[in-house]
C-alpha positions in Angstrom: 133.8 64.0 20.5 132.6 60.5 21.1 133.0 61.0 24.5 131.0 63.4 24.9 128.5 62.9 22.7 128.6 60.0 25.4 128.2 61.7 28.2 125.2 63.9 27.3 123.4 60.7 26.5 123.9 59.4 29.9 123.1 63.0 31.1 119.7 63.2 29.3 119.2 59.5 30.1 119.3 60.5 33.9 116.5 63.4 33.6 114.2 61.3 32.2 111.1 59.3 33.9 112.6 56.3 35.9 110.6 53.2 37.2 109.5 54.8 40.6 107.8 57.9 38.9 105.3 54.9 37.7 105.1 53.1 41.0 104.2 56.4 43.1 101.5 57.1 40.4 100.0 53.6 41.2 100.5 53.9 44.7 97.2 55.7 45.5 95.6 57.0 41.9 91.9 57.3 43.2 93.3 60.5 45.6 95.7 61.6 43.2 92.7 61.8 40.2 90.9 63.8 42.7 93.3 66.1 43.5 94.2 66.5 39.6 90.2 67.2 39.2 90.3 69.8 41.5 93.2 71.4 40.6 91.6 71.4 36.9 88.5 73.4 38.2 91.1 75.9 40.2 93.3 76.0 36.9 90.7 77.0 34.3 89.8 80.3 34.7 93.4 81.1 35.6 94.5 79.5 32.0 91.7 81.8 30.1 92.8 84.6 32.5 95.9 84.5 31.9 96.3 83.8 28.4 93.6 86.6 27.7 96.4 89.2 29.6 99.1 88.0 28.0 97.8 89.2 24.5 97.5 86.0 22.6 94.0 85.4 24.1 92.1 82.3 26.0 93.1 79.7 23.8 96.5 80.2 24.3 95.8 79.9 28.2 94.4 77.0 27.4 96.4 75.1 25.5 99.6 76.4 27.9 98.0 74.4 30.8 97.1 71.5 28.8 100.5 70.9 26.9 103.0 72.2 29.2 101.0 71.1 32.4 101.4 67.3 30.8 104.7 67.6 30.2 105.9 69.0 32.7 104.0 66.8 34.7 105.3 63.7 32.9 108.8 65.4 33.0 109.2 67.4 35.6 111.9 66.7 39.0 108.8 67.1 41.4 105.9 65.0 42.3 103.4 67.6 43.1 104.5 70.5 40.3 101.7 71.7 38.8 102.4 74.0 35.6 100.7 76.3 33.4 100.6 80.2 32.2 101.1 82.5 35.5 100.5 86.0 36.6 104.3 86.6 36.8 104.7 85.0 33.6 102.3 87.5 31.9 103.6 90.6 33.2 107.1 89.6 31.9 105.2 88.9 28.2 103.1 92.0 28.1 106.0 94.5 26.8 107.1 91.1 24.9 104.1 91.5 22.5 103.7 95.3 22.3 106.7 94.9 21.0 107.1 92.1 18.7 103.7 90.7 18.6 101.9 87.3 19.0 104.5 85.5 16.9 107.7 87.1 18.9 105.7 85.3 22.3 106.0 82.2 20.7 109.4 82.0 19.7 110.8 83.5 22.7 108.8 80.8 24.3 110.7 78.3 22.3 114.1 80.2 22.7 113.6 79.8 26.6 112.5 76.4 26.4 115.7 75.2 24.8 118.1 77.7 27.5 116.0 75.9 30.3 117.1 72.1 28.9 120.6 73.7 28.5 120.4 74.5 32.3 119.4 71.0 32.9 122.1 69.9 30.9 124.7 71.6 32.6 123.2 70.9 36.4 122.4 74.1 37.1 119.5 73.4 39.3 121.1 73.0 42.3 122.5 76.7 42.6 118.8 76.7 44.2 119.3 75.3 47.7 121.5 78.6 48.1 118.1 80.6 48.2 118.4 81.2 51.8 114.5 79.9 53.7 113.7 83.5 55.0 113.3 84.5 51.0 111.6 81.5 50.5 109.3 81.8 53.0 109.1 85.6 52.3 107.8 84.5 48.4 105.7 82.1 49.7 103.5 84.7 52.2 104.2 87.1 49.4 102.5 85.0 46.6 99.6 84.1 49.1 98.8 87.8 49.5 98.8 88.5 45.4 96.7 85.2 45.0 94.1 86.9 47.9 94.2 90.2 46.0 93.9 88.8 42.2 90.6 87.5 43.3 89.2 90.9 44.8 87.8 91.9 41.7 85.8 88.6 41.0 84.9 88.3 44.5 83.5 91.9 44.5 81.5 90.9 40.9 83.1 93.7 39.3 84.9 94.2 35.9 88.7 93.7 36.4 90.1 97.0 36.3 93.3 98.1 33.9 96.5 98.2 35.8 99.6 95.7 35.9 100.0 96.1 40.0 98.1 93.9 41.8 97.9 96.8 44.6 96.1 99.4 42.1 93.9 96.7 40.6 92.6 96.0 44.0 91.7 99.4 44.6 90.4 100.2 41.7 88.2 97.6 42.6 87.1 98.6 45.3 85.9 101.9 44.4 83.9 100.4 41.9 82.1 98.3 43.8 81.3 101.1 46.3 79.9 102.6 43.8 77.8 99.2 42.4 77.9 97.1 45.4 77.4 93.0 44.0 76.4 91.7 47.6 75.7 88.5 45.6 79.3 87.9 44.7 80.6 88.5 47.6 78.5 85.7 49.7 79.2 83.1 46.6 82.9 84.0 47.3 82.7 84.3 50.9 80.7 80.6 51.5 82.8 79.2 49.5 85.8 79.9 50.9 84.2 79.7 54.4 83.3 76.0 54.0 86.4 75.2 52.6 88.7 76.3 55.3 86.5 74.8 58.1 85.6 71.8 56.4 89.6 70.9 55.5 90.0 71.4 59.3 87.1 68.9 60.2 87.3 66.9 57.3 90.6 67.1 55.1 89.6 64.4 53.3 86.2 65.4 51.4 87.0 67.6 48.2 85.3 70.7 49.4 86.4 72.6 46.4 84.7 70.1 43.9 81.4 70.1 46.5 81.4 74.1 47.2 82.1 75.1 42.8 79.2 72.7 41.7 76.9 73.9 44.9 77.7 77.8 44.2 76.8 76.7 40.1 73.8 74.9 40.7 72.6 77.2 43.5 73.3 80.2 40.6 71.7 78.7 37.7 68.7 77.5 39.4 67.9 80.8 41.1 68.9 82.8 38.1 71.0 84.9 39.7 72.6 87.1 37.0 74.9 88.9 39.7 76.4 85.5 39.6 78.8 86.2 36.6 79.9 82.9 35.1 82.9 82.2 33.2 82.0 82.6 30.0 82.0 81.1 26.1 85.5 79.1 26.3 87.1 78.0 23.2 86.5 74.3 21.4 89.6 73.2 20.9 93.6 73.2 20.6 94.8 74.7 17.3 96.9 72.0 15.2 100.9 72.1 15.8 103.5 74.6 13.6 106.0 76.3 13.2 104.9 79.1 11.3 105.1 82.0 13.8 109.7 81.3 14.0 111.3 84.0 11.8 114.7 83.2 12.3 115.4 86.5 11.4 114.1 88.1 14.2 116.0 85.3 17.1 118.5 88.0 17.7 116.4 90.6 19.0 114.6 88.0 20.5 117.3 86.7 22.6 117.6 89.2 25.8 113.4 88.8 26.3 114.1 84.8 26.0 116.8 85.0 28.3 114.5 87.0 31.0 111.6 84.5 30.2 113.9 81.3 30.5 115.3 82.7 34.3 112.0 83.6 35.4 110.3 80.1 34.0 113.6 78.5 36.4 113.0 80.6 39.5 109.4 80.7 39.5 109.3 77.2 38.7 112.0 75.9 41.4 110.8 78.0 44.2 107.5 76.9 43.4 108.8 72.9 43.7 110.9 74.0 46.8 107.6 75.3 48.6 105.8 72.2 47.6 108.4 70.3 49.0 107.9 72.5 52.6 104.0 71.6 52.3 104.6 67.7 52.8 107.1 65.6 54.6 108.0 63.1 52.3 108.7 64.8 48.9 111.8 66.3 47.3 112.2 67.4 44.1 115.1 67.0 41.6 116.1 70.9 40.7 117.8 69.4 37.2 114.7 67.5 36.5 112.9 70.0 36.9 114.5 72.5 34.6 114.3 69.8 32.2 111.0 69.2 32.1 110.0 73.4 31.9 112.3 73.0 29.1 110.4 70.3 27.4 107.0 72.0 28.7 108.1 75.6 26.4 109.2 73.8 23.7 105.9 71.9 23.3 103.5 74.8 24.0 104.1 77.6 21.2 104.2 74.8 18.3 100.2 74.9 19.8 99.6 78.7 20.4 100.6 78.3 24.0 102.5 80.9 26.2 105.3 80.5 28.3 104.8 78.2 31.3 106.5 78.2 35.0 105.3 75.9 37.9 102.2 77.7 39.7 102.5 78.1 43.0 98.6 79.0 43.2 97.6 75.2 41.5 100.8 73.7 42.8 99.5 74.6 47.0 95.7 73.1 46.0 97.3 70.0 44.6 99.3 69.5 48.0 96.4 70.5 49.7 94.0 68.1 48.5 96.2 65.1 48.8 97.9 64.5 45.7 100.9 62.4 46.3 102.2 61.5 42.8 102.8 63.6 39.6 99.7 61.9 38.1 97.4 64.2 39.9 99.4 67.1 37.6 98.8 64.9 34.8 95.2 64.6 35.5 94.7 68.4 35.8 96.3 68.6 32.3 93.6 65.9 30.7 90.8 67.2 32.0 91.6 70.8 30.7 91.5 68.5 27.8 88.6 67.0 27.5 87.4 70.2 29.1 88.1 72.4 26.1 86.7 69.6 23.3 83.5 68.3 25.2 82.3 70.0 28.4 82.9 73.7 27.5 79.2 75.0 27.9 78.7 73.3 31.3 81.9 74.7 32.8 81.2 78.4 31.4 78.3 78.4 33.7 80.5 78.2 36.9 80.7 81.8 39.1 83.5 83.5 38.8 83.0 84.2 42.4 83.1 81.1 43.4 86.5 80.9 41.9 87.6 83.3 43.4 86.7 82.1 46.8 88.6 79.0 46.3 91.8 80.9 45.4 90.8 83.2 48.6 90.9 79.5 50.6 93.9 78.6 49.1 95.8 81.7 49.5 95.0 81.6 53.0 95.9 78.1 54.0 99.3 78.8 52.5 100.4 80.3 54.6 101.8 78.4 57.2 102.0 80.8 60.6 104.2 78.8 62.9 107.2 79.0 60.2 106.6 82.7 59.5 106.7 82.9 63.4 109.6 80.8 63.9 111.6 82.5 61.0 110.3 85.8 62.1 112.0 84.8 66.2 115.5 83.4 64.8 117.0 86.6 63.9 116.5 90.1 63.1 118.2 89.5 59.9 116.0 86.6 59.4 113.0 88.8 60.1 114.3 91.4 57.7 114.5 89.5 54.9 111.6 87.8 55.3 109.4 91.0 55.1 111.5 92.6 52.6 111.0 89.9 50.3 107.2 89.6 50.9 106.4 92.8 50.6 108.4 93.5 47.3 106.5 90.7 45.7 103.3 92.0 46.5 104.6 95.7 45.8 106.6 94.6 42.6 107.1 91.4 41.2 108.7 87.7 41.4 112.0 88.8 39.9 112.5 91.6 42.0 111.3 90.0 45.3 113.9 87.1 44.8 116.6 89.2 43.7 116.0 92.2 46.7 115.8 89.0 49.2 119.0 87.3 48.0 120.9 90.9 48.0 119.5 91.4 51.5 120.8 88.4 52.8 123.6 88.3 50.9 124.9 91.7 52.9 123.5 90.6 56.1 125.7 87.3 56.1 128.8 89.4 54.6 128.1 91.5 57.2 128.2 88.9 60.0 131.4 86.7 58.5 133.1 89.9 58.2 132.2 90.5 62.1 133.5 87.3 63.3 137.4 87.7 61.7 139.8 89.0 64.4 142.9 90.1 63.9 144.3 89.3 67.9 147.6 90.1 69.0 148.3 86.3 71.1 151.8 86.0 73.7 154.7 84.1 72.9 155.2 81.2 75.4 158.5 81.7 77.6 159.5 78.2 76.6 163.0 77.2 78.8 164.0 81.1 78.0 165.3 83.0 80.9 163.2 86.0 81.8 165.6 88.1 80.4 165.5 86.3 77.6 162.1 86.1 77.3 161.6 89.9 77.6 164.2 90.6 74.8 161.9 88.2 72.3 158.8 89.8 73.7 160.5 93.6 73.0 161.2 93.2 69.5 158.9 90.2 68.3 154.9 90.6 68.4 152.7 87.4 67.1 149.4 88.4 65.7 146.6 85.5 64.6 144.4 86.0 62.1 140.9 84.6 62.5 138.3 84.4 59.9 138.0 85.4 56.4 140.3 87.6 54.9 138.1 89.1 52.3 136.9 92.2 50.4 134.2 93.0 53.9 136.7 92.6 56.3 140.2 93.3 54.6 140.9 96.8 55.6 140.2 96.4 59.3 143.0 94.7 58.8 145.4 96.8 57.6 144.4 99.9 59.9 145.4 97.7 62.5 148.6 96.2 61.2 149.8 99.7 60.2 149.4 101.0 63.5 152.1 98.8 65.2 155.1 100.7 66.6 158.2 99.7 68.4 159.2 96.1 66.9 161.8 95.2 64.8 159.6 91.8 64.0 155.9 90.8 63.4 154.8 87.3 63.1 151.2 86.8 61.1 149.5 83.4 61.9 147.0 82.7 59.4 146.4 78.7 60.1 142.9 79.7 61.4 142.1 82.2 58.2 139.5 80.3 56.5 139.3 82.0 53.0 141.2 84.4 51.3 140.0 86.6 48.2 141.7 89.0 45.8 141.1 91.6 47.7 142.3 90.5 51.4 145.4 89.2 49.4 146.6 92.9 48.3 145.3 94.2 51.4 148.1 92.2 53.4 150.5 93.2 51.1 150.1 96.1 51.2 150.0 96.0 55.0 153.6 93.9 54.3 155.1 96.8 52.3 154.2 99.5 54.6 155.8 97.7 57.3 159.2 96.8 55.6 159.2 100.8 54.9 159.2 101.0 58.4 162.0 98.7 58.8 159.5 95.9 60.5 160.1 92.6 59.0 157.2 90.3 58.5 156.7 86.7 58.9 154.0 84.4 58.6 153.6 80.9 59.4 150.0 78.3 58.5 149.5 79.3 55.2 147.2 76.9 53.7 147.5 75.3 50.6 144.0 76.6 49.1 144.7 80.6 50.3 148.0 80.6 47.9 146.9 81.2 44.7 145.1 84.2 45.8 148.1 85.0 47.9 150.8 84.2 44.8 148.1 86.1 42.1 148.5 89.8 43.5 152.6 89.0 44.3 151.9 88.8 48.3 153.1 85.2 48.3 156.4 86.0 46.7 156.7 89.3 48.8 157.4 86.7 51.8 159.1 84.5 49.6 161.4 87.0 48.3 163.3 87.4 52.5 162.7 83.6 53.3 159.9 85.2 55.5 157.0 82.1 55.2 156.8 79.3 57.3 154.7 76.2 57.6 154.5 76.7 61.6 154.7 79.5 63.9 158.0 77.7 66.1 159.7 78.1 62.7 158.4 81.6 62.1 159.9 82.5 65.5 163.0 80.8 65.0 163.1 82.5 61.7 162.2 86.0 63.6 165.1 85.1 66.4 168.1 84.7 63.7 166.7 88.1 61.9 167.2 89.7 64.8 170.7 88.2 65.9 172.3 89.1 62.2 170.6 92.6 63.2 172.6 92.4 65.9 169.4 92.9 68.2 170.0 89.8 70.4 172.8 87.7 70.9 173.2 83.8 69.3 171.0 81.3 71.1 172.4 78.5 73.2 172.4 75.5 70.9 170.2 73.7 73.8 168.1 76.2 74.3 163.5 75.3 73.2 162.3 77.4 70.8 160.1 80.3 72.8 156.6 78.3 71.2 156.6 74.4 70.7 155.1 72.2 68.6 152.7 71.1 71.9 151.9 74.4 72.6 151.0 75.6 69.2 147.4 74.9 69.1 146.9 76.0 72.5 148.2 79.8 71.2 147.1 79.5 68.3 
């Protein structure tokens, strides 16, 4: 018990903040507060948006990206992780409080953050780096293009339509502003975003967001432009920590939502950090860490009204984009929300939505990145594949799906290809010393086959087709040194190709088995099949010396001069084989 009450200690003591988290925030702070400021203005209205969609209302948008964007920040695995209430995140809550209202959000925000520690805890982060890139990149271009169409609406200076697909929102949209054109909103959102992709290609260093948000304000407020729709009354503070909402009576039907929330919080938020880390050169994030601070993040926000939060890919791309090298920019987003929401409230209410959105156009488009889409796009048509399918089902459905339809996908497609490289080839025996009589006599009765590749559930049966279709020997030899893996079902699959052959009165022999393919071999009795007539060999000159004295007490062949080589040697086994 000691020990490993011992061990978690030294566990938890390796997620937490080390002394080079604090020298990269002090490396350069004045570009890292800049990027936090900006990524604060970006955040703002997608904290109030999304907390108004999830049901609980603006404040709890607010207080999400404030508490869980400083933890996480503080305790995250990546340096440029910027977290807070998300669009995926919301869709996932909706049903969540139809169902078990505000209070049931909360709790199954607590419930997740505690599972998503647990996952820390237990290393589970680095399952990740199996995600194959072509999914990854496939999410990323995916994302971009829901980011584009979530602005449409405020872009267009129309009333967000109902609807829960991004797609149908859009075009709802649209037909509402053909039918009330806002041509005002359209050049706030259009300039904006026009100055800041050229001026980040001229100048990457000036804050165009900053410049282009106050500009579009001033510019609105000074003309009194009411086709300008600003943000809007925001709320004046953080309500006061508690526990009130957690009926313990209700964490049983809580738990399967919780579950979904805590493995969408660790796949949003890790692919999220994983395409941060593709954005720069230098950066790499700690999965575990990560997942550890998300935990810490949900835990904190619902004790202050807040929904569950995931890494944002949407504020995570502007703070990479606007030079933030350090989690300190993150941590800056997260205080000025703060002082934001208790002191500056009526001057940010004034900004144009339009203008927001037109940063968020800017940003969807300069993520992504066209010479990797091409490059994935050229490697394969597998790769290819992938890659569209998983873009196009986040756009058409939703993070979960996309992720899981990509890693399916892919999953066949390389299943699909191992299974295509494993041979079953039937390979000569050497003539050794052996006369040619001699050597014809092995030849008539003793055929070698080597087995190349995996011996698994895709590829298995091939197998057996073949095998069962050989006629006119007494002995077959199966030389599995070069089989690289062997599951349950390639195990019964050569059995049963074993048994039918020993119907047939063909005895077989194998020789390489390695020591990892036994206990798959030994669990379905194929192992002790062999065993059971002496018929397994560590190399194939045994297995043919094995297969010559089966067929002398058969009375096949007569005894073999004492002096005689075997028909494959030691030297010549690798060159066979």
């Amino acid at each position: 018990m000691t020990s490993a009450l011992t061990r978690i200690r030294v566990r938890i003591a390796g997620l937490l903040p080390g002394r080079s988290d604090w020298a990269e925030m002090c490396r350069d702070p004045r570009r890292d507060l800049l990027a936090g400021l900006t990524v604060a203005v970006v955040a703002l209205p997608l904290a109030l948006g999304f907390g108004v969609s999830s049901g609980l209302g603006a404040e709890a948008g607010l207080a999400t990206a404030v508490v869980a964007g400083a933890l996480a920040a503080v305790f995250g695995g990546s340096n440029l992780q910027v977290s807070g209430p998300t669009g995926a995140m919301t869709v996932v809550l909706v049903p969540i409080v139809a169902a078990h209202g505000p209070s049931g959000v909360l709790t199954v925000g607590l419930m997740a953050g505690v599972m998503l520690v647990a996952l820390a805890l237990l290393r589970a982060g680095k399952y990740m780096q199996y995600v194959p890139a072509p999914v990854v990149e496939g999410f990323t271009l995916g994302i971009a293009c829901v980011i584009g169409l979530q602005q449409v609406p405020n872009a267009l200076g129309v009333t967000k339509p109902e609807g829960d697909r991004v797609l149908v929102v859009t075009w709802r949209a649209l037909e509402e502003f053909a039918n009330n054109p806002n041509w005002t909103a359209v050049a706030f959102a259009l300039a904006v975003a026009a100055v800041m992709l050229i001026g980040a290609r001229w100048w990457p260093t000036i804050p165009f967001s900053i410049l282009t948000v106050i500009a579009a304000t001033v510019i609105a407020q000074t003309a009194g432009l009411e086709a300008a729709k600003p943000i809007g009354d925001l709320p004046s503070g953080l309500p006061a920590p508690s526990l009130a909402f957690l009926d313990l009576g209700s964490l049983g039907s809580l738990l399967t939502p919780a579950v979904a929330v805590a493995a969408l919080a660790a796949l949003e938020s890790l692919l999220s950090a994983s395409v941060a880390d593709g954005m720069t050169v230098s950066q790499k994030h700690d999965p575990d860490r990560e997942l550890f601070g998300q935990g810490l993040a949900n835990i904190a926000a619902p004790l202050l009204g807040g929904v569950p939060a995931t890494g944002a890919i949407a504020r995570t791309a502007v703070n990479v984009r606007t030079g933030a090298g350090s989690r300190l920019a993150a941590l800056t987003h997260a205080a000025v929300l703060a002082v934001i929401v208790f002191a500056a409230a009526p001057l940010v209410s004034r900004i144009p939505l339009a203008a927001l959105a037109g940063v968020l156009l800017a940003t969807a488009i300069r993520m992504v990145e066209v010479g990797s889409l091409r490059a994935m796009a050229r490697a394969t048509r597998s790769d290819a594949l992938i890659l569209v399918l998983t873009a196009v089902a986040t756009l058409a459905l939703d993070l979960v799906y996309a992720v899981i339809i990509g890693l399916v996908v892919a999953g066949a497609l390389a299943l699909r290809a191992v299974a295509k490289q494993a041979r079953l080839d039937q390979v000569p025996l050497d003539r050794g010393d052996h006369s040619a009589e001699e050597h014809a006599l092995l030849a008539e009765h003793i055929v070698a086959y080597r087995i190349d590749g995996a011996l698994f559930f895709a590829a298995a049966h091939r197998f057996l087709l073949e095998l069962a279709e050989v006629a006119d020997v007494r002995v077959v030899i199966l030389r599995m040194s070069r089989v690289t893996t062997v599951d349950a079902t390639g195990a019964l699959v050569l059995k049963d190709a074993v048994e039918k052959l020993n119907r047939r009165g063909i005895a077989v022999m194998t020789s390489g088995i390695r020591p990892g393919q036994r206990q798959a071999l030994d669990s379905v009795g194929a192992l002790e099949l062999l065993r059971l007539e002496g018929r397994e060999y560590a190399t194939t000159p045994e297995a043919i010396r094995g297969a010559r004295t089966y067929l002398e007490c058969a009375g096949v062949m007569p005894p073999l001069p004492a002096q005689t080589s075997l028909p494959i040697s030691e030297e010549t086994e690798e060159t066979v084989g």
